[in-house]
N, C-alpha and C positions, 0 to 999 in steps of 0.2 A: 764672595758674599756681597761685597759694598759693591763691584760690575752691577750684580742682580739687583740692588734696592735700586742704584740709581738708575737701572734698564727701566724698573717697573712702577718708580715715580714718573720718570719721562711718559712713557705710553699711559700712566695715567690723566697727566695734566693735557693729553693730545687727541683722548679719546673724543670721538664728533657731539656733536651737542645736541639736547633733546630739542632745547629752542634756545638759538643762540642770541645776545642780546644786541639792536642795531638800532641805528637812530632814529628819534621819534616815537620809542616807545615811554610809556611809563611804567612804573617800579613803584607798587607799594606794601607795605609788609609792619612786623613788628618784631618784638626781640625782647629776653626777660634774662637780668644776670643778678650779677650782686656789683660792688665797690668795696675797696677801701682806700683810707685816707693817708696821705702822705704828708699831713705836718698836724700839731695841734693848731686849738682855736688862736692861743695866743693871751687867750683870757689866764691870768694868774692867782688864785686861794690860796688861802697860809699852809705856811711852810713851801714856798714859793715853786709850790707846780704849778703846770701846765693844763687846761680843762681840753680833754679831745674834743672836736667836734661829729667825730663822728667813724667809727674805731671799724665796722663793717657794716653795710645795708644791702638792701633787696633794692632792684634799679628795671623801669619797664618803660618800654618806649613805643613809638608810630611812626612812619618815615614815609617820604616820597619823592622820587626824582622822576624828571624828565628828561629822558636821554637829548643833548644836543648834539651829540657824536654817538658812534659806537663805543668811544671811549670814559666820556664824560657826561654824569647827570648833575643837574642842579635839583632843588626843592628845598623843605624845611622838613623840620626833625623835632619831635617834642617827648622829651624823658621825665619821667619822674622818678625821685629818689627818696628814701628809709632810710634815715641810717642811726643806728646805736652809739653813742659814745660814752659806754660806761668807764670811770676811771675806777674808783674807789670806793669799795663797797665791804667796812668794816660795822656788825651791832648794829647801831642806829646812825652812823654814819656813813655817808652816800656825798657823791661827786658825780655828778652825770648832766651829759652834752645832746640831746634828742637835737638831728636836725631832719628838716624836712626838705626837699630842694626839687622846681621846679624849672626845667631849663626850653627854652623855647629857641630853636635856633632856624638860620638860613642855612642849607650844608650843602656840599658836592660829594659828588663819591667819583673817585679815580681808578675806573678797570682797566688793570694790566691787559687782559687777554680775553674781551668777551664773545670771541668764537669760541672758546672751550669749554665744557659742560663743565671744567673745576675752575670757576674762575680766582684771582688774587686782586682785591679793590684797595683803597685807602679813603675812606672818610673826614672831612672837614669841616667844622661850623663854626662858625660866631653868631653869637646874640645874647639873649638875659639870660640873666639865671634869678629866680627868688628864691630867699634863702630862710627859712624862718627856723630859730635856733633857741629852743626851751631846757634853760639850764637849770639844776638844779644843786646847788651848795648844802652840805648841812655837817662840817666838821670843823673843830677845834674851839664851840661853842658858836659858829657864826652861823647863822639861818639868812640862804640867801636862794629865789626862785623866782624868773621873771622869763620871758617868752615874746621877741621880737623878730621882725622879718625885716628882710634887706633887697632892697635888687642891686645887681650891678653888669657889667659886662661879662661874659663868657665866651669859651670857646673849647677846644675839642679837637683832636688829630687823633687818626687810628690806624689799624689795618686788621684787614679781615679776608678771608675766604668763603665760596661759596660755592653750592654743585645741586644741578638740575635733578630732582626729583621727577619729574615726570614730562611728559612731552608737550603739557598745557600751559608751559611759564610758572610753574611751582618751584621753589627755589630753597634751602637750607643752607645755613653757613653759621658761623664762632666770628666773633670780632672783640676788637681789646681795645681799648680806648684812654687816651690822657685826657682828663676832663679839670679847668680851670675855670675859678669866677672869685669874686672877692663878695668881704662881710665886713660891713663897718661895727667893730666889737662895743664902741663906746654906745652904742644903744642898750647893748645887752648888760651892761655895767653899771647905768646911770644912776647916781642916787644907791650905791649897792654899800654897802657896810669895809670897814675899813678891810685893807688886807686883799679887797678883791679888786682887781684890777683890770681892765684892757690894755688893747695893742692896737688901735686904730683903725687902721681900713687894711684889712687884716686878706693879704691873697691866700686861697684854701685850694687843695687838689687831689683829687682823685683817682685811682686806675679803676674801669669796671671792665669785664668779662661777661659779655654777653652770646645766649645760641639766637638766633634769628631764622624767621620766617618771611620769604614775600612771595609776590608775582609781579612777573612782568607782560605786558601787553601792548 
């Protein structure tokens, strides 16, 4: 049985391509997943937790490269992200992190094999991210609610697969991505009631799960 899978992933990652992808072409497309968060904000409320910034979201993006290889595209890359950061939600008391986050990047994407109708790429980018994070405090008598935006530097490493839909350069594929940018917290804290705290220029990170869509030409 394991002979037979690995026979029939072989012959599938080898079957001929509808339209295979070679230099000088462009690539563009789009892609819709979700995220979640791999650390809190950083921000501290009594009884000395931690406020998420953002615990799951809905993530949709736009992308374009220009093949300068058969192997290698350059272009930029622009996602927008949703994301929920409920903590605590007791009566009338509530603890919750809304962020909002716009990420504007340069990026390359790196295809392993793009004579094959299944191809295996890897995604890269740097550039901003804006970050704008509406917190809302209302436990242990402290009433605290305030809503600032940040930009800072970002970036992004991934990897993904994808397979030719049809023989006009339509394309389908899943991609998974580590997504990093920082949020300077002391905005979000200024002036805030005792007991609540920051953590300064606070690095935030992501994994999102994306299906995607494009063409190449």
């Amino acid at each position: 049985m394991k002979k037979l899978i690995i026979s029939l992933v072989a012959l599938f990652l080898c079957v001929p391509v509808f339209a295979e992808l070679s230099e000088g072409q462009h690539i563009v497309g789009g892609r819709l997943g979700f995220g979640f968060q791999l650390e809190n904000s950083g921000i501290s409320y009594p009884t000395d937790n931690r406020v998420d910034w953002g615990t799951l979201g809905a993530e949709a993006g736009l992308f374009y490269y220009y093949l300068v290889t058969d192997h290698i595209g350059f272009g930029a890359d622009i996602a927008y992200g949703d994301f929920d950061g409920g903590d605590f939600f007791v009566s009338t008391e509530k603890v919750d992190d809304k962020t909002k986050l716009l990420n504007l990047m340069l990026s390359t994407k790196l295809i392993a094999n793009p004579s094959n109708s299944v191809r295996l790429y890897m995604p890269l980018g740097l550039g901003m991210a804006i970050a704008q994070q509406d917190m809302h405090i209302h436990k242990g008598g402290v009433d605290f609610d305030k809503k600032k935006t940040d930009t800072s530097l970002a970036w992004f490493i991934g990897a993904g697969f994808e397979f030719d839909i049809s023989d006009t350069g339509w394309t389908m594929g899943f991609e998974t991505r580590y997504n990093s940018f920082r949020y300077e917290t002391e905005k979000l804290v200024r002036n805030a009631p005792s007991g609540i705290g920051g953590h300064g220029n606070r690095h935030m990170s992501y994994i999102s799960l994306h299906m995607q869509i494009n063409k190449h030409f």
